[in-house]
N, C-alpha and C positions, 0 to 999 in steps of 0.2 A: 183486796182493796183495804186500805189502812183506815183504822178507826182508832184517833178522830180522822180525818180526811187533812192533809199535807195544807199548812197555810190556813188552815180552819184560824188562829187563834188571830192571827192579822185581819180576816175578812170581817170580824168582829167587832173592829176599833172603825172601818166606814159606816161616818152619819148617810153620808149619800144613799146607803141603801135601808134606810127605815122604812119607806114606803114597802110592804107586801114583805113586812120581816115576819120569818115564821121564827117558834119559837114555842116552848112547851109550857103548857098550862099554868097560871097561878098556884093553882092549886089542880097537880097533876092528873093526868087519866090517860084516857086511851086514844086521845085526840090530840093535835096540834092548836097553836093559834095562830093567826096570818093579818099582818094590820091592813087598814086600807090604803089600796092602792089602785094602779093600771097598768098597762106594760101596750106596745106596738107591736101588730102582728101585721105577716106581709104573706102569709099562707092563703091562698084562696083571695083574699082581696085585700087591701090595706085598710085597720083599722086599730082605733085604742081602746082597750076592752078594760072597763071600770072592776072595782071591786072595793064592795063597802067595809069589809074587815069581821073577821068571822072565826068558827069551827071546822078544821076538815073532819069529816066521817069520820065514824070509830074505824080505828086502825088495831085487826084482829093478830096476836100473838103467833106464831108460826105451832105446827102439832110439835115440832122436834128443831133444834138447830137454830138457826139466827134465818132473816131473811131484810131484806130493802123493802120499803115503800118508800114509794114519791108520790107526794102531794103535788097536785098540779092544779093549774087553773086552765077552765075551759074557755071557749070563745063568747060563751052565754055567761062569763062573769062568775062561775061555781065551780069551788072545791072537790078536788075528784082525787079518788088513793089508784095508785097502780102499784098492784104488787108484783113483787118478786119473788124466785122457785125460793124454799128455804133448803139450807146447805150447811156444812162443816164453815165454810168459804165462800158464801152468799153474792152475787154479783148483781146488778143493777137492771132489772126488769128495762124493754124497748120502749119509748117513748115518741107518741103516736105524734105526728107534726104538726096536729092542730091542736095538742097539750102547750101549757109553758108549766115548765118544771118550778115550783119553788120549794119543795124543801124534800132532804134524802133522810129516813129514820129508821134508824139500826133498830129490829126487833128482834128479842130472842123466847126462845121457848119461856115460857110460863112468868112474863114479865105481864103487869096489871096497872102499871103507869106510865108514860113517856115522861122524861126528864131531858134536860138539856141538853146533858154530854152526848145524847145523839142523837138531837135534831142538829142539821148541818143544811146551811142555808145552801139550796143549787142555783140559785139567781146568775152567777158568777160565771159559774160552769159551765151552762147553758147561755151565754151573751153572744154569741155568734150564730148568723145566721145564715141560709145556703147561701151558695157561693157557685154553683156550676149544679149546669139541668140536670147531672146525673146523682147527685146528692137530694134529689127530691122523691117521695112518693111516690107510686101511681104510675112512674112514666111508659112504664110496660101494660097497663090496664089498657081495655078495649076503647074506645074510641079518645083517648086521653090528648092523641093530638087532630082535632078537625082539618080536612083541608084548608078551612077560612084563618089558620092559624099562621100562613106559609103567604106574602103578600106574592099577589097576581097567581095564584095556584090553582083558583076557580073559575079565572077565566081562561085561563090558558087549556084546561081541562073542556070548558066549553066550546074551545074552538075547535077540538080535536075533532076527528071525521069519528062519528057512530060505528057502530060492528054493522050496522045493516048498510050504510054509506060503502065502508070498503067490501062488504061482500059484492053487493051490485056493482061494482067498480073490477072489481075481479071477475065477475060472471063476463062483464062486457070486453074483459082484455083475454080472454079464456074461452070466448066464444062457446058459452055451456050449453048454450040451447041451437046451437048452428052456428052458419055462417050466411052472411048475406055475400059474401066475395064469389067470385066463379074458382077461384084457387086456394085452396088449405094446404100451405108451406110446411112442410116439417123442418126444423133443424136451420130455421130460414136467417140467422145467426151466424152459422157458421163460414169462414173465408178459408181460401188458401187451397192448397189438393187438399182429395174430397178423402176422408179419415174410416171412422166406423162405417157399419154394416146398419141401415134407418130403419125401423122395424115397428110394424102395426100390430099388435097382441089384443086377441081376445080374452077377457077371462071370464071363464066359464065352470066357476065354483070350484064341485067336488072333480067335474071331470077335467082334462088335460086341453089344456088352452091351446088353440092355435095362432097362426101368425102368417100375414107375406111379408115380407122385404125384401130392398134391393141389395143386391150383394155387390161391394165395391171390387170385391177381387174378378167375378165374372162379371161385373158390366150386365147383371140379368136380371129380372125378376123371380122372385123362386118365395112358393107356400109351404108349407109344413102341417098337416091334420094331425099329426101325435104328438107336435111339440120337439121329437128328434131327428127326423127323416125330413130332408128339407128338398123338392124337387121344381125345376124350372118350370115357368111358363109358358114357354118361347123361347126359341135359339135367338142368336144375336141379329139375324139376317132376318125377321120379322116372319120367318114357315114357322108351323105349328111340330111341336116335337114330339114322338108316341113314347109312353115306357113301354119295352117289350119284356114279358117273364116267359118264364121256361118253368113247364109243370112237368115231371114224370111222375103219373099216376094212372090207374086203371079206366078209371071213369073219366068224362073230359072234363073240364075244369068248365066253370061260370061264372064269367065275366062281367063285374058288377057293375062296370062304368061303360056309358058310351064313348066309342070311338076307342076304343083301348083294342091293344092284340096281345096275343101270346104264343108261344111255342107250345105244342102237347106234344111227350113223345107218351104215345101209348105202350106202356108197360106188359098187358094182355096181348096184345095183336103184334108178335115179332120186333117190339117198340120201332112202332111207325112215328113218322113223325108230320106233325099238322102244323100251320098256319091258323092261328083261330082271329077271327077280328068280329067284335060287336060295333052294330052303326049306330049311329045315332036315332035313328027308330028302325026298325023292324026285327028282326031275328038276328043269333049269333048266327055267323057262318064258318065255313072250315074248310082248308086247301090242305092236300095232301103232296105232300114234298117229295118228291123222287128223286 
């Protein structure tokens, strides 16, 4: 940054800005002077914030190098220093939005007065004011924009259905706790030839879920207890259908369902061969085939 500051010597010849001219001591030190004045601010709320004409702080010397202060003026009417890193090439400390900048002062290592040639008035520099929401403050800070900030956004929020409104509203079209109807449609949506295979699943955690449906290819009802093996209910002609197995073993086999049959060919006895059928109550029984 160039020192003196570009145009510095023109800014010098406007009476217009004697009001809040800073400016170095009569008799020099480590302070500026600042006449009185006021200025408009539009930060937080519109107002003109006075100032009687005064001393900024002592403005402390850098350990090494040159560094910036700027003397500002607060919202409460008092002089406040913001310093800058000091450096080979010193650059202009951030200046906080609710400062107004009046004067930029070049200090270098082991200087014990301020004099004029660098106090540089920032009045000028800083005359422009935001211009678009994104050049402000804050805008990302937590609650920075209220809903009440957005016209009709509180009510229109008010009239919204609650979470506990659309859950009950869902329970009632989902039928979560029953039905009062004599009929539960499945797939009750669908038109045209009849497509997939409609399928009622159990689940039943760790172990292997079962299921009936009806099978569009066989025109049948058919269950599955392992989840792979999928068997009918009934033929198409509404009789009752048996599975039959075929056991070759020594011992006879037992049949763990009622009404079920099977082959035995007995393996010990010249592999004979049985008819076994359990009833629905009483004992298995066993026919020998000849």
């Amino acid at each position: 940054m160039n020192v003196p500051l570009y145009g510095d010597e023109f800014r010098k010849l406007f009476g217009n800005m004697a009001t809040l001219h800073p400016a170095a001591q009569d008799e020099p030190n480590m302070t500026i002077k600042v006449s009185a004045g006021g200025f408009w601010t539009y930060i937080g709320a519109a107002a003109y914030i006075e100032y009687v004409g005064g001393s900024s702080p002592t403005i402390i010397a850098p350990a090494s190098n040159a560094k910036w202060v700027v003397v500002c003026l607060t919202r409460n009417g008092m002089l406040t220093n913001v310093d800058g890193d000091s450096a080979v090439n010193p650059v202009l400390p951030v200046i906080h939005m609710n400062l107004y900048p009046i004067a930029l002062v070049y200090v270098q290592h082991g200087d014990t007065k301020i004099t004029n040639e660098y106090v540089f008035d920032a009045r000028p520099i800083f005359a422009l004011f935001p211009r678009d929401h994104s050049q402000l403050e804050g805008i990302t800070s937590n609650n920075c924009h209220p809903t009440s900030a957005i016209t009709g956004l509180d009510a229109a929020l008010a009239a919204t259905a609650t979470a506990t409104a659309l859950t009950d509203g869902l329970a009632l079209k989902a039928d979560v706790g029953g039905t009062s109807a004599e009929t539960f449609k499945l797939n009750q949506d669908y038109t045209g030839v009849p497509g997939a295979d409609i399928t009622l699943e159990v689940e039943r955690g760790a172990e292997v879920n079962v299921a009936i449906r009806w099978n569009e290819t066989s025109n049948l009802w058919e269950y599955t207890n392992d989840g792979a093996v999928w068997h009918y209910f009934t033929s198409n002609d509404g009789t009752d259908d048996v599975m039959i197995k075929t056991y070759t073993q020594a011992a006879e086999p037992t049949l763990d369902t009622n009404n079920k049959a099977a082959f035995w060919i007995d393996s010990d006895n010249a592999n004979r061969v049985y008819l076994i059928f359990r009833r629905g109550i009483g004992d298995q029984v066993k026919v020998e085939l000849t």
